[in-house]
N, C-alpha and C positions, 0 to 999 in steps of 0.2 A: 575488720581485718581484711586488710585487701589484697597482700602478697606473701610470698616469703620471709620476704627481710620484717614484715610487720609481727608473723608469725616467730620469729626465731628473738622480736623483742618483747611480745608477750609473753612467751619460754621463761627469758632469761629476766623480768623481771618477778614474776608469779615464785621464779628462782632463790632469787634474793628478798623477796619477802619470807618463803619457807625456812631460807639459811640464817634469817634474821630472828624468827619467832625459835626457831629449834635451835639456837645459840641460847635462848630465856629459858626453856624448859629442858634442856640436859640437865644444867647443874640438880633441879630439882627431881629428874628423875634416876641422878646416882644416890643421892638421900634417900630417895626411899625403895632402893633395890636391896633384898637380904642378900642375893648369894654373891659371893666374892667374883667369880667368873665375869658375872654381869656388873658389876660394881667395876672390874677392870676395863671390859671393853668397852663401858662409858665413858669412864674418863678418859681412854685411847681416842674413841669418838668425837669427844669432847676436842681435844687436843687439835685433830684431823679439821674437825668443823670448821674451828677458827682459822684454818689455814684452807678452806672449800671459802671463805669468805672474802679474804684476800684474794684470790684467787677470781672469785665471781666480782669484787670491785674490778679488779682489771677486766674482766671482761663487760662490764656494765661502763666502761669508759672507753675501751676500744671500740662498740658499738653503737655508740652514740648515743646513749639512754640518759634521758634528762635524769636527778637526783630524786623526783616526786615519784614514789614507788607507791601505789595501793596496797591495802588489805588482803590478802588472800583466802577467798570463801573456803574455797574448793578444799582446801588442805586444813583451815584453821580448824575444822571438825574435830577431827585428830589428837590436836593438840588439847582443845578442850576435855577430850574424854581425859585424857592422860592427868591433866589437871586434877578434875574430878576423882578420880581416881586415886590418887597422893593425899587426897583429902578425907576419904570414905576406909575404916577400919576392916582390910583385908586380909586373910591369912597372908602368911609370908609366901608359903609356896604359887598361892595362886596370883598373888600381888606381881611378883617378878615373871610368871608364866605371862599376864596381860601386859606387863611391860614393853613384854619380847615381843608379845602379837603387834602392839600398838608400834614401838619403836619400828619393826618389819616392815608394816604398811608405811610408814613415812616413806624408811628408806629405798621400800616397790615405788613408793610415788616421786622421790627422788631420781631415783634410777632412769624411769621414764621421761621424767623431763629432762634430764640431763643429756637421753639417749635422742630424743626429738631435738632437742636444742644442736645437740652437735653434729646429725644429721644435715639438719636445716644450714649450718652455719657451712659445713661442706658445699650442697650443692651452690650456696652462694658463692663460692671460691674463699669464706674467709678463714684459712688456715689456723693463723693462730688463734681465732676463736674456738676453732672445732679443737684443737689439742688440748686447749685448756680443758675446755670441757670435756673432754673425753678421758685427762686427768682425773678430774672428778667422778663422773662415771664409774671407771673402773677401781675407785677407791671404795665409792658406796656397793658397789660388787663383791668383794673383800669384805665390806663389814657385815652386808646381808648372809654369807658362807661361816663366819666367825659368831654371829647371830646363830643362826640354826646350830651350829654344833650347841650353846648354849641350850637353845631352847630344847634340844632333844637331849642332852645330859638330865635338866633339869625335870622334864615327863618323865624318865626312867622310873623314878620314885614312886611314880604313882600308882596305885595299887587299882585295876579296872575294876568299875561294875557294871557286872553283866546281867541282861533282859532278858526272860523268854521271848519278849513280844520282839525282838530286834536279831538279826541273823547273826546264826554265831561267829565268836571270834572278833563282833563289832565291838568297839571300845566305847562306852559312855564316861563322861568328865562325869562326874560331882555337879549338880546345881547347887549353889550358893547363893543364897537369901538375898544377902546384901552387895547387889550388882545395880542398884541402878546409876552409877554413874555410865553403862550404857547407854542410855537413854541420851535420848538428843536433846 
């Protein structure tokens, strides 16, 4: 990477490979969400995505970016735990609690490149790039705000246990046995 404009198409396609894999795995993680809230703002997300894809093909053609898009290391992590995860017998409460964590971090790693991407595409002077993107942006803004009310309704529930050995008022989760779809 030797400039700007090389930076701002590494962005944008590292972009459209996350927008491409996380089009594969919504469907499968509205299936295996129990709570309705979350089941809703998947499929709304859902919905959103394919229209952040649209969106990101125009920009992947405004900019001049050949059609051969790689793999995305960085992010596919992610998805794999998510995967794993769909697979491995979870309570429900905790199933759609990792959902939320999991789905969040995309969406932080979305945000960021979205936010870099149309930074970079500004100080290039390219307008309608940076709006596009910054469309997006501020959509996955919105879903990470509409996420946490989620994820903090859903904690409410939970009943804390508390440690001598740990300062009062800390909250400990429950460790749960069967977590290793963690594991990398």
């Amino acid at each position: 990477m030797k400039s700007l404009r090389d930076l701002l198409k590494q962005e944008i396609k590292e972009l459209y490979v996350v927008e491409s894999q996380w089009s594969e795995t919504l469907p499968k993680m509205m299936e295996a969400a129990m709570q309705p809230a979350l089941k809703q703002a998947l499929e709304a997300y859902s919905e959103i995505n394919d229209l952040q894809m649209k969106r990101l093909e125009l920009v992947v053609k405004l900019s001049g970016i050949s059609s051969k898009l790689e793999t995305s290391h960085s992010r596919k992590g992610t998805l794999k735990k998510i995967s794993r995860l769909l697979k491995d017998g979870v309570e429900p409460q905790v199933r759609d609690t990792v959902l939320l964590c999991m789905i969040q971090k995309m969406v932080h790693q979305k945000m960021v490149g979205y936010g870099t991407a149309r930074y970079v595409a500004q100080m290039l002077g390219e307008k309608d790039i940076a709006c596009l993107l910054e469309e997006t942006e501020d959509e996955e803004k919105a879903i990470d705000r509409k996420l946490n009310t989620i994820a903090k309704d859903n904690l409410d529930g939970w009943t804390p246990i508390r440690s001598k050995s740990i300062k009062p008022g800390a909250l400990i989760v429950p460790f749960y046995s069967n977590m290793s779809w963690l594991a990398d």
